[in-house]
C-alpha positions as CSV (number, residue, x, y, z in Angstrom):
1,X,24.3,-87.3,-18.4
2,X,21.8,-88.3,-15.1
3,X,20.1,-84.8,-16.4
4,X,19.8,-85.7,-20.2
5,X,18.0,-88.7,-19.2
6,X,16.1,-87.2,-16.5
7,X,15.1,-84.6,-18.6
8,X,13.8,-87.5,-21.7
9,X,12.1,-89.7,-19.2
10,X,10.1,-86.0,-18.6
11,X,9.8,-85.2,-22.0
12,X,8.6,-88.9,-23.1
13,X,6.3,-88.3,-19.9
14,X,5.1,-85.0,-21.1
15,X,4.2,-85.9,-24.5
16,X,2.7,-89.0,-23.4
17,X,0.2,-87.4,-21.0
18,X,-0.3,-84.4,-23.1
19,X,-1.4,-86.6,-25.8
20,X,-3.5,-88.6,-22.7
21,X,-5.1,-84.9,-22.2
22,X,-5.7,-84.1,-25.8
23,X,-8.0,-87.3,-25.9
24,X,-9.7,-87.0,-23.3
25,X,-10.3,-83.1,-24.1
26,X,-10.9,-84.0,-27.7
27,X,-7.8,-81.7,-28.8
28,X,-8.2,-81.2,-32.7
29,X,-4.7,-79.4,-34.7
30,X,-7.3,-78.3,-37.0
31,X,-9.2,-76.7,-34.3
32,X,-6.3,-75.3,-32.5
33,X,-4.5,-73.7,-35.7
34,X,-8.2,-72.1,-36.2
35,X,-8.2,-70.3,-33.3
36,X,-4.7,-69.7,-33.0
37,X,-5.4,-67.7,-36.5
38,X,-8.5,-65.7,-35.3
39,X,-6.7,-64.8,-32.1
40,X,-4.2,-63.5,-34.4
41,X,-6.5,-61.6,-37.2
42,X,-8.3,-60.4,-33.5
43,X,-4.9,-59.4,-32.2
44,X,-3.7,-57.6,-35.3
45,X,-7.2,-56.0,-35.7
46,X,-7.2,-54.6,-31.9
47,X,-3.6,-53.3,-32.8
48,X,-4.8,-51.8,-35.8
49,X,-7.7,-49.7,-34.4
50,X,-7.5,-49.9,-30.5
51,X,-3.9,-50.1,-29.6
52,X,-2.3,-48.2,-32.0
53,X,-5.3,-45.0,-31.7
54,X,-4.6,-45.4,-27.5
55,X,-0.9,-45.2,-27.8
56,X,-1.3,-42.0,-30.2
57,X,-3.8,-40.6,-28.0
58,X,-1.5,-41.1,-24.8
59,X,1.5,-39.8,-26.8
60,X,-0.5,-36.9,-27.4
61,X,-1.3,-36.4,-24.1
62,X,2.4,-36.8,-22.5
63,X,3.6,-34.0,-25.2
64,X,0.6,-31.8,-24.1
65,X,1.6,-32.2,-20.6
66,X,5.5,-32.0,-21.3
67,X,4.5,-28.8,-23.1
68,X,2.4,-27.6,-20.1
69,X,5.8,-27.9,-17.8
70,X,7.8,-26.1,-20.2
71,X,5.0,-23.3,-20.2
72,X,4.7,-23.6,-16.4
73,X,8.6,-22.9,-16.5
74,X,8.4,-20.0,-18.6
75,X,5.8,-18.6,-17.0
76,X,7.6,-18.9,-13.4
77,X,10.8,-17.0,-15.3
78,X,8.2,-14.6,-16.3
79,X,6.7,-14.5,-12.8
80,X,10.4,-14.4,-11.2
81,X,10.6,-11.8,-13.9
82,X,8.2,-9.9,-13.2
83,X,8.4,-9.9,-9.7
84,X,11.9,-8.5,-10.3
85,X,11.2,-5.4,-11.9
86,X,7.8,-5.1,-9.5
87,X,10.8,-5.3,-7.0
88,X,13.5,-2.6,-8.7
89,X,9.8,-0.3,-9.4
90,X,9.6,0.1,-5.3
91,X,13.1,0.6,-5.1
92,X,12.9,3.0,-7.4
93,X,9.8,4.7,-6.1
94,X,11.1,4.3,-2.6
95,X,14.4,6.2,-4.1
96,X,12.3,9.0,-5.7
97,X,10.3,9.3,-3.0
98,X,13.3,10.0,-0.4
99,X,14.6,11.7,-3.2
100,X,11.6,14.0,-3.1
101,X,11.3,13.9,0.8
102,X,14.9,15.1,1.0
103,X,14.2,17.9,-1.6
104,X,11.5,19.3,0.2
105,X,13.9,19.1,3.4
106,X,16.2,21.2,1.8
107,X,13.6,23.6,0.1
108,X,11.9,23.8,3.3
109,X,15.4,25.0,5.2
110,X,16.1,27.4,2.6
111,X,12.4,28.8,2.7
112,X,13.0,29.3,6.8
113,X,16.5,30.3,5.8
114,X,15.2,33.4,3.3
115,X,12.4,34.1,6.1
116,X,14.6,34.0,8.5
117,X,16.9,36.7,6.9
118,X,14.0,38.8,5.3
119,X,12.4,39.1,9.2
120,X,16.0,40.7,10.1
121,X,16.5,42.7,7.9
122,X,12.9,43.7,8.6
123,X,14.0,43.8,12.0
124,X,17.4,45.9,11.2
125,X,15.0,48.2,8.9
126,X,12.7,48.9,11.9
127,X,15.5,49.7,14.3
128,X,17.1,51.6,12.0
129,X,13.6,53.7,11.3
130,X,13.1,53.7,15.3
131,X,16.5,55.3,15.7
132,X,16.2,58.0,12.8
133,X,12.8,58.6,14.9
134,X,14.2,58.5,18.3
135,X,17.1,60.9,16.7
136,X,14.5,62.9,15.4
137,X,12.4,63.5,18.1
138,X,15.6,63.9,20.1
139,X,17.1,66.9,17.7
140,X,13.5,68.6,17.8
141,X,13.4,68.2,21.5
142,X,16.4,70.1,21.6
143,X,15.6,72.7,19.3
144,X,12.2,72.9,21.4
145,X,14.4,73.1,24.5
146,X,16.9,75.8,23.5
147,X,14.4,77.8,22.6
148,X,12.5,77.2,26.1
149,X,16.0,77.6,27.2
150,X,16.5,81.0,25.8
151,X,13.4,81.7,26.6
152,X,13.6,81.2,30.4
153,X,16.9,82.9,30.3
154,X,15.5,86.5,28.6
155,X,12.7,86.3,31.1
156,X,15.2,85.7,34.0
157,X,17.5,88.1,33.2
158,X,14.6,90.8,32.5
159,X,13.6,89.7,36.2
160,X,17.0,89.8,37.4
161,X,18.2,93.2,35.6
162,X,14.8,94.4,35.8
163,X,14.7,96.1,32.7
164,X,13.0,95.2,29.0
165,X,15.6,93.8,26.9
166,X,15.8,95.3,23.6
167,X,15.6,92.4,20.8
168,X,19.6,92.4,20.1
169,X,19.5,91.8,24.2
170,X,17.3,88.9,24.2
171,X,19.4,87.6,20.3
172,X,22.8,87.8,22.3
173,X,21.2,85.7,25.6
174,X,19.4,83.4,23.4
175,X,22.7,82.7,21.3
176,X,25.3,82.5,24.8
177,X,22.6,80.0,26.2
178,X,22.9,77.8,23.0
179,X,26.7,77.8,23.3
180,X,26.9,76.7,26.9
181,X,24.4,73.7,26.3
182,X,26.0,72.6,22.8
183,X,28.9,72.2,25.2
């Protein structure tokens, strides 16, 4: 109760010295509900063609920038993307390339592998011509030395018996001589 009469002795104060105020100011109603009117018709009139134009303008922009993100997102799953199969490209190339590495190893050993066996059996073919040769030479040595044998043995024993051997003579030497060194 103290504060509904507090709050009347205010009011009655109020409205006395705002009517006090509105003499000495010269307040008009008239006046007021003019202005009060053209700050509306200004109000509605900025809404109209300056507010309403900004807030279009800004909405514009927010969806242009909210479209920019989601671009900027695709494009970093594009990146991430691409930077994927950039990475499984090396792998791959890595992968061929040991793949090729390893080939050429392995060509490589079978290359030395066929060279290898084509220089022994080069090898085995020259020994084996080197022995047919050495055999060779060896067989016509001995033919050479049976006959230098029989040979030295007709002239011997002509020396020794001291007679000419008739040719069945020096054909029975010759062919005793070849017996004893066949044996």
């Amino acid at each position: 109760m103290f504060l509904n009469l507090f709050l009347a002795s205010i009011s009655g104060d109020l409205m006395e010295t705002a009517s006090t105020v509105g003499k000495t100011f010269g307040f008009s109603t008239w006046a007021f509900v003019a202005q009060v009117l053209s700050f509306s018709i200004v109000c509605a009139v900025l809404y109209k063609f300056a507010y309403g134009p900004i807030l279009k303008v800004l909405e514009d922009r927010r969806q242009k920038i909210e479209l920019t993100y989601r671009e900027a997102a695709a494009i970093k799953v594009q990146v991430a993307d691409a930077e994927k199969r950039a990475s499984d490209i090396v792998v791959q190339a890595t992968s061929g390339a040991h793949k090729i590495v390893e080939e050429a190893k392995i060509a490589a050993l079978q290359f030395q592998e066929k060279q290898m066996q084509q220089a022994k059996e080069d090898a085995t073919d020259m020994i084996s011509k080197a022995r047919e040769a050495i055999q060779r030479e060896h067989d016509q040595m001995l033919v050479e030395l049976k006959a230098e044998v029989a040979r030295l043995v007709v002239d011997t024993t002509a020396k020794v018996v001291g007679k000419v051997l008739t040719a069945d003579d020096q054909q029975r030497l010759i062919q005793e001589a070849n017996r004893e060194l066949a044996a």
